[in-house]
C-alpha positions in Angstrom: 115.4 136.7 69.3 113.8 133.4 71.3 117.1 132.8 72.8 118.0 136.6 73.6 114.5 136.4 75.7 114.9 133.0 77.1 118.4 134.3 78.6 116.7 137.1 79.8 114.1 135.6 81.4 116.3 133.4 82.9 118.3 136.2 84.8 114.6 138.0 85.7 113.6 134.5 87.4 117.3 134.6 89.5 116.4 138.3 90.6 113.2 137.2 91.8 114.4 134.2 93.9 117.2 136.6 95.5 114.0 139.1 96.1 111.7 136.7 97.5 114.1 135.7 99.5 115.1 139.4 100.8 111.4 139.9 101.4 110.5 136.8 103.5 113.5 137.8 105.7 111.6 141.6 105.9 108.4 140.4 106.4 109.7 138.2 109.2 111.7 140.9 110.5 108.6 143.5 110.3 106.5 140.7 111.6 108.3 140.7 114.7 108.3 144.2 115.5 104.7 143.8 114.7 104.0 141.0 117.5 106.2 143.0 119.5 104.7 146.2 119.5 101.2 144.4 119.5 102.3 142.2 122.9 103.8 145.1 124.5 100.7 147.8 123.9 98.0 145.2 124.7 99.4 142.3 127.8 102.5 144.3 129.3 102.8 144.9 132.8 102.9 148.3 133.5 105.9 149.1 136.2 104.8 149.8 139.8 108.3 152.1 139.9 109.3 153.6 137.2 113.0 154.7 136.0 113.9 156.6 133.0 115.1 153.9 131.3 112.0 151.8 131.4 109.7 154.9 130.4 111.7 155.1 127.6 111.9 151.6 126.1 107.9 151.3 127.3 107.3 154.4 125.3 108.9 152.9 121.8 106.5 150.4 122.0 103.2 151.4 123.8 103.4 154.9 122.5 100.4 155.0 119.3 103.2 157.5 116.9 105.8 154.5 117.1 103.0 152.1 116.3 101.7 154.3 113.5 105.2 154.1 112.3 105.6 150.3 112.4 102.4 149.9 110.5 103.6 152.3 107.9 107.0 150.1 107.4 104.5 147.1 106.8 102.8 149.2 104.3 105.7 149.9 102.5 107.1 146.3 102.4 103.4 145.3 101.1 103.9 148.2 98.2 107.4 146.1 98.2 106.0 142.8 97.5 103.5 144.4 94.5 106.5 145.9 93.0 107.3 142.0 92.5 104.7 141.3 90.4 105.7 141.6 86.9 108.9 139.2 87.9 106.8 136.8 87.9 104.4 134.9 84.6 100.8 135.3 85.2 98.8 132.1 85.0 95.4 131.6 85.0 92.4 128.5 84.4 89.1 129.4 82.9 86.0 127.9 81.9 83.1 129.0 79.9 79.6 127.3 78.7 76.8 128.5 76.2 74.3 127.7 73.7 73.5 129.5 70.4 72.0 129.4 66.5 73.9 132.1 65.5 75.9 131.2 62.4 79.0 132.6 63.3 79.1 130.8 66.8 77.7 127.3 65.6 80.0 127.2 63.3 83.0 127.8 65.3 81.3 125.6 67.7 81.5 122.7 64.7 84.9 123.5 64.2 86.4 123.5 67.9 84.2 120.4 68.8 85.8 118.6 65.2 82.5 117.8 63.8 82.8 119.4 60.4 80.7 117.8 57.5 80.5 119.0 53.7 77.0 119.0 53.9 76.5 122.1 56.3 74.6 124.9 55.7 76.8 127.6 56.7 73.6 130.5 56.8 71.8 127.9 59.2 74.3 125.3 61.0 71.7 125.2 64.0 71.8 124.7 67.3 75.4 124.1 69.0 76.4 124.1 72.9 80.0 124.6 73.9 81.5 123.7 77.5 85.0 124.9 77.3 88.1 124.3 79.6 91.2 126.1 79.5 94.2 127.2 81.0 96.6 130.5 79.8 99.6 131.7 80.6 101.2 135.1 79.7 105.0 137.1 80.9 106.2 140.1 80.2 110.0 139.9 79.0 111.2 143.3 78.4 109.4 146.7 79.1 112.6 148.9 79.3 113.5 148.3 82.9 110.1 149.8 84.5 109.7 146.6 86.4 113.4 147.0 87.7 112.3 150.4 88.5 109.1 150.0 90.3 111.3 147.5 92.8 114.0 149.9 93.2 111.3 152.4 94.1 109.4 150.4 96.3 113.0 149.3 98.4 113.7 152.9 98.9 110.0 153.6 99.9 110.9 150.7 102.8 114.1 152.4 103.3 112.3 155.3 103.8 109.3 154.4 106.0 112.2 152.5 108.0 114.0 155.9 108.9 110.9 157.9 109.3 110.0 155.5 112.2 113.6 156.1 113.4 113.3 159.7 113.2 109.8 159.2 115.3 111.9 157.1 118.0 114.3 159.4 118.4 112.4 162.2 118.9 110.1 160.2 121.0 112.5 158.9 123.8 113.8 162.6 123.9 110.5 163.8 124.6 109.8 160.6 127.0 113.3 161.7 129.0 112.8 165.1 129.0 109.4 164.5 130.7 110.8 162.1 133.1 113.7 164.8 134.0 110.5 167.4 134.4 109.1 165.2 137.1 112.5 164.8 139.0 112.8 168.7 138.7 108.7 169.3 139.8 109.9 167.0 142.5 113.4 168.5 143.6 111.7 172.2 143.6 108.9 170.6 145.8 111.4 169.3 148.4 112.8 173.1 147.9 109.4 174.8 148.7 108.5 172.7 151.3 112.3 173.2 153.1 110.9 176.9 153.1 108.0 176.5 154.1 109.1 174.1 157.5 111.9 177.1 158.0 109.2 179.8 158.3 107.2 177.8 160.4 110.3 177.2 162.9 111.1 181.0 162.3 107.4 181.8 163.1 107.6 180.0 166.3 110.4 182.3 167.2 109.1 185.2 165.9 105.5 184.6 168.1 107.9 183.4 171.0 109.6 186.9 171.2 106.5 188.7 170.7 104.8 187.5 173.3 107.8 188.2 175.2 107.5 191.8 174.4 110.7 191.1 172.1 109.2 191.5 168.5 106.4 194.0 167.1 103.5 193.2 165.7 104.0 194.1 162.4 107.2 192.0 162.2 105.1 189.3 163.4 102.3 190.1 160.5 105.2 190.0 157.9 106.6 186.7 158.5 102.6 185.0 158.6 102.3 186.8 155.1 105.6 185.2 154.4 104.3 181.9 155.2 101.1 182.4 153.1 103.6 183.0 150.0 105.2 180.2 150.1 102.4 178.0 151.1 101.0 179.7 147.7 104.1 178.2 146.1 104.3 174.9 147.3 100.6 174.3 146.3 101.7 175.5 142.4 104.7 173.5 143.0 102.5 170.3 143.5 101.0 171.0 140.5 103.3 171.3 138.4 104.3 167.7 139.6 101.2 166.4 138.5 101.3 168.3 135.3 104.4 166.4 134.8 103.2 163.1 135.7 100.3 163.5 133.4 102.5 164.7 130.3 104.6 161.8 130.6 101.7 159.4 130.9 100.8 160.6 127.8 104.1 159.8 125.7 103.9 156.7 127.6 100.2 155.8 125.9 99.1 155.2 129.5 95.9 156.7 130.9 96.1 158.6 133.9 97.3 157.5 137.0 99.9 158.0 139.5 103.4 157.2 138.7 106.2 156.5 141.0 109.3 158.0 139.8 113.0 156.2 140.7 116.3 157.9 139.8 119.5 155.7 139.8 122.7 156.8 139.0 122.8 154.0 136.1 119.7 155.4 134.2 121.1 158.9 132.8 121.8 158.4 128.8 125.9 158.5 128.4 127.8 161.3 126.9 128.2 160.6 123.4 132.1 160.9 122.0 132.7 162.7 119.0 128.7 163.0 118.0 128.3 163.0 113.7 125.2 164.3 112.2 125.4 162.3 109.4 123.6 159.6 111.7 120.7 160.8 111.7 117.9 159.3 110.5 116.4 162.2 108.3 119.9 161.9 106.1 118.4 158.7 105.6 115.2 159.5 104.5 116.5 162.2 102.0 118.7 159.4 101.0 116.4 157.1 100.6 114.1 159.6 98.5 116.5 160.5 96.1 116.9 157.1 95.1 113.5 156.6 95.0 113.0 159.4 92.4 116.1 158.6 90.7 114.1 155.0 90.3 111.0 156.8 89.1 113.6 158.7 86.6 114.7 154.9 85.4 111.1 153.9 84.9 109.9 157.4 82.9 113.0 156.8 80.8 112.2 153.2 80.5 108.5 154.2 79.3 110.2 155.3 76.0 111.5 151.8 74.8 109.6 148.8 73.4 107.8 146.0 75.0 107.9 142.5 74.8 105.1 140.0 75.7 104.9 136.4 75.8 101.6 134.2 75.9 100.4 130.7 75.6 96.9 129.4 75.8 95.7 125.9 75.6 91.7 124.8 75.4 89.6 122.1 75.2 86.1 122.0 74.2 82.9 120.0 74.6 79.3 119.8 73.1 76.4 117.8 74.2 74.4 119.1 71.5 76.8 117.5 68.5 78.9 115.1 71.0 81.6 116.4 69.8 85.1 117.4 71.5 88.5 119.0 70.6 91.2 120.7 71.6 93.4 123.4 70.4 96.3 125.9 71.6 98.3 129.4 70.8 100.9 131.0 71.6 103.1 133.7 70.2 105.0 137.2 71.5 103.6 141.0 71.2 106.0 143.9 70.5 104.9 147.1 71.2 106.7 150.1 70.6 105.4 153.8 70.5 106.5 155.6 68.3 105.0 158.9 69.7 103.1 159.7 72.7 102.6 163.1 72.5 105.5 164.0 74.2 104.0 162.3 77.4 107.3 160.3 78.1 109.8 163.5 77.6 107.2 165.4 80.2 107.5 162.7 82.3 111.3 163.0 82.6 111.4 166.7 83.0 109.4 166.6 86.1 110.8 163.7 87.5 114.2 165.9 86.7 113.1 168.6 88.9 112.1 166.4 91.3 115.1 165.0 92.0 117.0 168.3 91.6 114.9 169.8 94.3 116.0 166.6 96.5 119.4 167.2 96.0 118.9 170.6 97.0 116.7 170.0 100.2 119.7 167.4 101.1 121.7 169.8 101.3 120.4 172.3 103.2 119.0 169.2 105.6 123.0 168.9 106.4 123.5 172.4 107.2 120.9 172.5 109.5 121.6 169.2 111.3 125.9 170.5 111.8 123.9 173.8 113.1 121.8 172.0 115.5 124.7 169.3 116.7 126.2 172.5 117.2 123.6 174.3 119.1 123.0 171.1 121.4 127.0 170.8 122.2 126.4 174.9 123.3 123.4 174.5 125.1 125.5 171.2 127.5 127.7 173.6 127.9 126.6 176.4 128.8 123.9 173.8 131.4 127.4 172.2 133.4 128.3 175.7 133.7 125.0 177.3 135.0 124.9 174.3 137.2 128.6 174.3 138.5 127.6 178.1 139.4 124.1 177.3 141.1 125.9 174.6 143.0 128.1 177.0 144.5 125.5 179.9 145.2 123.5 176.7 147.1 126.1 176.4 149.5 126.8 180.0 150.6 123.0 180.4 150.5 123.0 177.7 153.6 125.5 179.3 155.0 123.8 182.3 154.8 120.6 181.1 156.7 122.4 179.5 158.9 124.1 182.7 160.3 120.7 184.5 159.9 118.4 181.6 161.5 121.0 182.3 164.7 120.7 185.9 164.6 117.5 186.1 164.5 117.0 183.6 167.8 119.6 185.7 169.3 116.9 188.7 168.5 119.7 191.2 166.9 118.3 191.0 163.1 115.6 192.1 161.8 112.6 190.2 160.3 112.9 191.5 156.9 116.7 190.1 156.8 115.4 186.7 158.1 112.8 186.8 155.1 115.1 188.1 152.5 117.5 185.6 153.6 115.3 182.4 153.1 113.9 183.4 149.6 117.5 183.5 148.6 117.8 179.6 149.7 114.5 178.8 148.4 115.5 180.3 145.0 119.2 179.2 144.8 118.0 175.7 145.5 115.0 176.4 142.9 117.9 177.4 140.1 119.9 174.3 141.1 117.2 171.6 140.6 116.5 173.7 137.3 119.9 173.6 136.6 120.9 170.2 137.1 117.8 168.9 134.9 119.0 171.3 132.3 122.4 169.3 132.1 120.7 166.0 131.9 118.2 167.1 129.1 121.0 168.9 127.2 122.9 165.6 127.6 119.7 163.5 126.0 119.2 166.4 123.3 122.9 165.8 122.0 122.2 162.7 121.5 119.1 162.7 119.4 121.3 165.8 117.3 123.7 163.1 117.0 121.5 160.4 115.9 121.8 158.2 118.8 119.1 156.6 120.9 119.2 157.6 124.8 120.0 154.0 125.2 122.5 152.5 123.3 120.4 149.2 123.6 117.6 151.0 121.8 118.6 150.3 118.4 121.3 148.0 119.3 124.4 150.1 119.2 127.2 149.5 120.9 128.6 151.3 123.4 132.4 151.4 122.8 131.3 155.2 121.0 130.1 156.8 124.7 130.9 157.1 127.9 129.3 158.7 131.4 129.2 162.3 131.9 
């Protein structure tokens, strides 16, 4: 039986050394993201220029729901370490003094300090004092593999914390691009409204050039000044929807608000994944990592039904100064403890625990039904966004066209005012459906990535990039 144990105990204390050393090299790990995050949120310098790609690496560590998430992977690597605990023999030093006349403690007193005489009265030893120093130890040997369990728990919680905060950085540097494409489309559909607005100006100076030739009547005159009041009206929205983007993206970025200065370069759009795969997605993970989590809680409630096995040594020396006397003394032994019924706790235990993880299983499942669906739907949606664009492109160009021919006619004084008008709406808005267009393809573009499990950047999560290519 001693040697069975010693064996075992042996093995336990080569699974702790390989887990100690797994958890320094996740602490220091963890500890790194921590100093990064930390460095980033509080002494970075914030860029003067911005470009999509810096809002979105700026944004995985400034933003406070990626810190949140680092801080709950430390949290679960603490819970980790705890888990580790009944590896490992509890040791402990202790120390204790007191006086007393009572029989039963002056005696023992006598005893421990070696001063035992015949001539003792054992109703009345007297007075004793007892300074005692001591050190125990205690391990647990066996306990059915709940130890083992709790471990293999706390990994998966690790596991699981680890993809939550990849689910949260995924999602985040969607959101972060898809703001930054908002801006470049408030800003595009700016430039749009104000090309209107200078083109009914020059068209107004005609327009009060051949009326006060006699040329033009007043009301068309009237018309085109209302005209120009409209799309003053929409230029001003225009410029606040610019701001309103501005200020949404400060936001993800965790910066207060102020200006930003946006900079598009061709090198900055996320690439085109090839051959996207749900099943890299970062909620798999944590479904995967949950289920073996309660398959480790399954383990321990199974484990909670076997016998347990104790070991503990004590040594102690004591020291009187009523007697002078002094001794020492020791123990050490094992404890076995096995229920033999708990009221059907244990069998409970399982059964829920049973459930549990059949409902995982289940919710698995479905998870990877709904992620082929919405891969799917993002594949669609690109799509269906070159097309719209290919067409807007297009309707652009005969729209200029169009007011190019009109703008002469009109100067030439053989078309009418309400043709001019109708004419440069149709640019305004054909250029408006463009910009809206073209940032549709680019977001579409990002959201097939984060269906596909992929950062915007490949450098994000330090992918390579031999699985994408440019649009």
């Amino acid at each position: 039986m001693i040697s069975v144990s010693g064996s075992r105990e042996v093995k336990r204390h080569n699974d702790s050394q390989k887990a100690g050393k797994a958890m320094k090299a996740n602490r220091f790990l963890l500890l790194f993201l921590l100093i990064s995050v930390s460095g980033v949120a509080v002494g970075s310098e914030i860029p003067e220029i911005w470009t999509a790609r810096q809002a979105v690496t700026f944004a995985r560590q400034n933003n406070p729901d990626s810190q949140l998430a680092a801080q709950r992977i430390l949290q679960a690597d603490a819970m980790l370490q705890k888990a580790t605990v009944g590896f490992y023999p509890q040791v402990e030093l202790y120390s204790n003094y007191s006086q007393t006349n009572n029989p039963m403690y002056s005696f023992g007193n006598i005893l421990n300090q070696g001063e035992f005489s015949p001539g003792i009265d054992f109703n009345d030893p007297g007075r004793t004092d007892n300074l005692g120093l001591g050190i125990g130890a205690k391990y647990r040997f066996y306990n059915g593999g709940q130890d083992q369990a709790d471990k293999n728990t706390a990994k998966a919680g690790v596991d699981l914390s680890a993809a939550a905060r990849e689910t949260v950085l995924l999602r985040l540097e969607f959101e972060v691009f898809r703001g930054f494409q908002r801006i470049v489309e408030a800003g595009e559909i700016l430039q749009a409204r104000q090309k209107a607005l200078d083109s009914i100006a020059s068209s107004l100076a005609v327009a009060r050039s051949r009326y006060d030739a006699g040329d033009l009547l007043k009301l068309d005159l009237l018309n085109l000044e209302v005209e120009q009041s409209q799309v003053m009206e929409k230029l001003i929205q225009a410029q606040h929807d610019l701001e309103l983007a501005k200020r949404t993206l400060l936001t993800l970025l965790g910066l207060p608000g102020d200006d930003l200065n946006i900079k598009i370069t061709d090198n900055q759009l996320p690439a085109l994944p090839i051959d996207p795969d749900p099943t890299q997605r970062p909620e798999l993970k944590k479904s995967t990592a949950a289920l073996k989590a309660s398959e480790a809680q399954l383990a321990a409630a199974h484990g909670s039904r076997l016998p347990t096995v104790d070991g503990f040594a004590r040594y102690q020396y004591d020291q009187g100064t009523v007697l002078n006397g002094d001794g020492d003394s020791w123990i050490a032994g094992l404890n076995v403890n096995f229920k033999l019924f708990d009221g059907h706790q244990s069998d409970a235990e399982i059964a829920l625990v049973e459930a549990q993880l059949g409902a995982l299983r289940a919710e698995q499942k479905k998870l990877k039904l709904a992620l082929g669906f919405e891969l799917a739907q993002a594949q669609l949606s690109l799509e269906r966004a070159r097309q719209r664009q290919q067409v807007t492109l297009k309707a652009v160009e005969q729209a200029v066209e169009s007011e190019n021919l009109t703008q002469a006619r009109f100067q030439a004084g053989v078309l009418l005012v309400s043709e001019l008008i109708d004419s440069e709406n149709r640019l305004t808005d054909a250029r408006v459906r463009h910009a809206l267009a073209s940032s549709a393809v680019q977001i579409a573009v990002a959201d097939l990535r984060r269906a596909a499990g992929l950062p915007q950047y490949a450098e994000s999560f330090d992918q390579t990039t031999s699985m994408e290519k440019q649009p």
